[in-house]
C-alpha positions as CSV (number, residue, x, y, z in Angstrom):
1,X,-9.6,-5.4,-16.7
2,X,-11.4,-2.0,-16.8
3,X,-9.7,-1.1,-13.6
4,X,-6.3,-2.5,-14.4
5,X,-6.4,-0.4,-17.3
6,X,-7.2,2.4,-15.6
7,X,-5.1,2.9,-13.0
8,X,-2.1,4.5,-15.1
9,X,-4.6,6.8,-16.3
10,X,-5.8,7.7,-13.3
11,X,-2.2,8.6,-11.5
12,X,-1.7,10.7,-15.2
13,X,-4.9,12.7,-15.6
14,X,-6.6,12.3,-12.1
15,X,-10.2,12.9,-12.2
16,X,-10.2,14.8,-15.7
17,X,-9.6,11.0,-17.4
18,X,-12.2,10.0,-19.3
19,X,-14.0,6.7,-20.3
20,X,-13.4,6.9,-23.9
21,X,-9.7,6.8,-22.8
22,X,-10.2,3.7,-20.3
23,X,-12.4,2.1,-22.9
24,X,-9.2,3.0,-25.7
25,X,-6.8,1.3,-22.9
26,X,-8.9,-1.6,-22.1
27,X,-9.4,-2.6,-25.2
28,X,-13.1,-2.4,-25.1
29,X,-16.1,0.0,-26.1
30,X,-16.9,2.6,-24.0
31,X,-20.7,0.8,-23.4
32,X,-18.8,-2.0,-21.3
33,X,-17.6,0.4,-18.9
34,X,-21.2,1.4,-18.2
35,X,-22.9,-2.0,-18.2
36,X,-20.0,-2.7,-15.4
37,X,-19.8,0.6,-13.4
38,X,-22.9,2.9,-12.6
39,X,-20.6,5.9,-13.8
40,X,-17.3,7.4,-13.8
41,X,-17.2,8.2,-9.9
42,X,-18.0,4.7,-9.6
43,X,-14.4,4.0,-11.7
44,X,-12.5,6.3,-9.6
45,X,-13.8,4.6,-6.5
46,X,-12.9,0.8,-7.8
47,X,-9.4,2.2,-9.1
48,X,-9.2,3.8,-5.3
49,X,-10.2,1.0,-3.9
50,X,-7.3,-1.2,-6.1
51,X,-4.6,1.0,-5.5
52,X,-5.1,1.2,-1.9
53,X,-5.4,-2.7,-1.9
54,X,-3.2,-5.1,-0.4
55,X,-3.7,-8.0,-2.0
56,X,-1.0,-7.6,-4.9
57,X,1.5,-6.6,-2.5
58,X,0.6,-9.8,-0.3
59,X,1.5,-12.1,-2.8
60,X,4.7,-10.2,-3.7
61,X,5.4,-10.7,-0.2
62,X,4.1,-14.3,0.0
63,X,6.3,-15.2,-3.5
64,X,10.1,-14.1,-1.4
65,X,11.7,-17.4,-1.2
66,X,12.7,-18.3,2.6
67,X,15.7,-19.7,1.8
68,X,17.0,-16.4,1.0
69,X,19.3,-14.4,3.8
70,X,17.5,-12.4,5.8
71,X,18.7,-9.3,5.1
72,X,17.8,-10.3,0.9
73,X,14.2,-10.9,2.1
74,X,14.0,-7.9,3.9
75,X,15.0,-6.0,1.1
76,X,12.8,-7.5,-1.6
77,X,10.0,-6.8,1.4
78,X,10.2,-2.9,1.5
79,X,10.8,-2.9,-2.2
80,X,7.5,-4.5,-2.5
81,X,6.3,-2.2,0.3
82,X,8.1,1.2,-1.6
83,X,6.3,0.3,-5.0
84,X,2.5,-0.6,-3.2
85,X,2.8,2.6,-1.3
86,X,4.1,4.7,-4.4
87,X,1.5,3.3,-6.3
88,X,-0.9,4.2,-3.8
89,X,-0.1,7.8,-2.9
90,X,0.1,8.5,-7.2
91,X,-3.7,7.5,-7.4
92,X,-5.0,9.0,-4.6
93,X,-2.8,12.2,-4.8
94,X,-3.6,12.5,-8.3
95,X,-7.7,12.3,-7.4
96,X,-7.2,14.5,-4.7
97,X,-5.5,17.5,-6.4
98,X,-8.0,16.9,-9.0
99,X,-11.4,17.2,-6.6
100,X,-12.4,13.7,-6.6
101,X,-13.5,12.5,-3.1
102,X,-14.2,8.9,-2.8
103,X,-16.9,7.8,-1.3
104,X,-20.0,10.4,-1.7
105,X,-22.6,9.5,0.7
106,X,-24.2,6.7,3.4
107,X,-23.6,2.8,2.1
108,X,-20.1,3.4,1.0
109,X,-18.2,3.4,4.4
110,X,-16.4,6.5,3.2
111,X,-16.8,9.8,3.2
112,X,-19.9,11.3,5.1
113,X,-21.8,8.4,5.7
114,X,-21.2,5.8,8.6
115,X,-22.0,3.0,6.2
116,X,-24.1,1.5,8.7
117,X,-28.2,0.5,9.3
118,X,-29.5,0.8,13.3
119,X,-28.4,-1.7,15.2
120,X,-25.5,-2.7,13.0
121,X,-21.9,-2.4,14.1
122,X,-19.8,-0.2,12.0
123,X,-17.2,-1.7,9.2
124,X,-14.2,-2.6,10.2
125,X,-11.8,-0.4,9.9
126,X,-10.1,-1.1,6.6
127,X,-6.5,0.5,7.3
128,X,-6.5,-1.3,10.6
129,X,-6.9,-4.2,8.9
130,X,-4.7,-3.6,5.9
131,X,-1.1,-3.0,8.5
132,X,-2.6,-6.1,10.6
133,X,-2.3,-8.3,6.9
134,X,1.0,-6.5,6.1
135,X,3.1,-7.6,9.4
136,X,1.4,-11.3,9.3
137,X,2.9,-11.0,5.9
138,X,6.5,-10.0,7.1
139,X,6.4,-12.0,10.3
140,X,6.3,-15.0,7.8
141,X,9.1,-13.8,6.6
142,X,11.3,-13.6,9.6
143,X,9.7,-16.8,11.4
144,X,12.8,-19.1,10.6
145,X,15.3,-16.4,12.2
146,X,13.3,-16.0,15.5
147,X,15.8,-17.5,17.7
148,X,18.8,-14.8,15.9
149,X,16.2,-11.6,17.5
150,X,16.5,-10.2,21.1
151,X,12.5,-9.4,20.0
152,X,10.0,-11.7,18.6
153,X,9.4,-11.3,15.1
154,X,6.3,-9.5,15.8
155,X,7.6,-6.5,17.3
156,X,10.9,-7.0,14.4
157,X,8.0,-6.7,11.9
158,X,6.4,-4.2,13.4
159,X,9.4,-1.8,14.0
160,X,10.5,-3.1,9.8
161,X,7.3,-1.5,9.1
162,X,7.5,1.2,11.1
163,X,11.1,2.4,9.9
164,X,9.8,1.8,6.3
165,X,6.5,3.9,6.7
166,X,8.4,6.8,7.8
167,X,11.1,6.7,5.2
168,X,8.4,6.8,2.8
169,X,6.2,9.4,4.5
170,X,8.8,12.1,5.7
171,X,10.2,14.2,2.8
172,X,14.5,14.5,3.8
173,X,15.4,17.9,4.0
174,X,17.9,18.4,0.6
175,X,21.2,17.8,3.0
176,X,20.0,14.5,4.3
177,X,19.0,11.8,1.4
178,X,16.3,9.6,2.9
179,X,18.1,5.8,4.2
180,X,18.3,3.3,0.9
181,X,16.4,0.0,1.9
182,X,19.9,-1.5,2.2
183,X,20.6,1.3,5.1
184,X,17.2,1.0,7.0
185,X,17.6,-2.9,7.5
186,X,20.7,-2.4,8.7
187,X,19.7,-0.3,11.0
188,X,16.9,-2.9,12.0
189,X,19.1,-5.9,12.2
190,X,22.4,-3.9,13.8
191,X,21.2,-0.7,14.8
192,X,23.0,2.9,14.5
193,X,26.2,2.4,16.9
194,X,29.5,0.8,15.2
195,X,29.8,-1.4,18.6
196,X,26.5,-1.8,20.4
197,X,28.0,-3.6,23.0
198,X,30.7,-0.8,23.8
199,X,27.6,1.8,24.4
């Protein structure tokens, strides 16, 4: 609740929000914040931690209907995907440019600490992890078409991702509008050439 409430303030005010005004969002004294969260760095962190989450956009993905076409599921997919990764890049971008570093110090498996004790291996490494859920998520998606692909669903899902990553990563210069979702799955399920078998 204290994070959910957060979060907007966060990607708005960055690391100059206070806990009066989460406490004012949530509903709830400004006390409560404390009894759950050491201090406000502690906040920033959790609402880090949330936005850069997958588990919201997991169920999105998990709650497309498979009896949609495939080119509808796709496009409810990087929706889903556009909006995590929007949401993700406001929060962070918005601690950033406002000095907060997540993660100050050993036990956090962040920042300059390797989050580790002797003899222990190191965490896993979270991103890895988070892309690894993300195409499970969209190869479950694309299972039921396997035998339409010339590639197994794994590598579809992973070039999906890979085409959507970058449209969302690479500003467009001003004469070339990044590709609509609608554009970058066709270019996934037909490719670029108007006859690919006349190439």
């Amino acid at each position: 609740m204290i994070v959910a409430a957060a979060l907007p303030l966060v990607a708005e005010y960055g690391a100059a929000v206070t806990t009066s005004q989460i406490a004012r969002a949530a509903g709830i004294g400004e006390a409560t914040i404390f009894r759950a969260f050491k201090d406000k760095d502690e906040v920033l962190d959790a609402c880090v931690a949330e936005a850069v989450g997958t588990d919201h956009v997991l169920r999105e993905l998990a709650s497309i209907s498979l009896d949609e076409p495939l080119a509808d599921r796709l496009a409810e997919a990087a929706e889903a995907l556009r909006a995590h990764m929007e949401r993700m890049g406001t929060v962070v971008g918005a601690l950033h440019a406002s000095g907060h570093r997540r993660g100050r110090g050993p036990g956090t498996g962040t920042g300059t600490g390797t989050g580790t004790r002797d003899g222990e291996d190191p965490p896993p490494d979270g991103r890895a992890q988070s892309v690894t859920a993300l195409r499970n998520a969209v190869i479950e998606l694309i299972e039921s078409d396997r035998t339409a692909f010339r590639l197994s669903p794994e590598k579809v899902a992973a070039a999906f991702l890979g085409l959507l990553f970058t449209r969302l990563q690479t500003p467009a210069p001003d004469a070339a509008a990044p590709l609509t979702p609608e554009e970058l799955i066709a270019v996934l399920l037909h490719g670029t050439l108007n006859d690919p078998g006349g190439a």
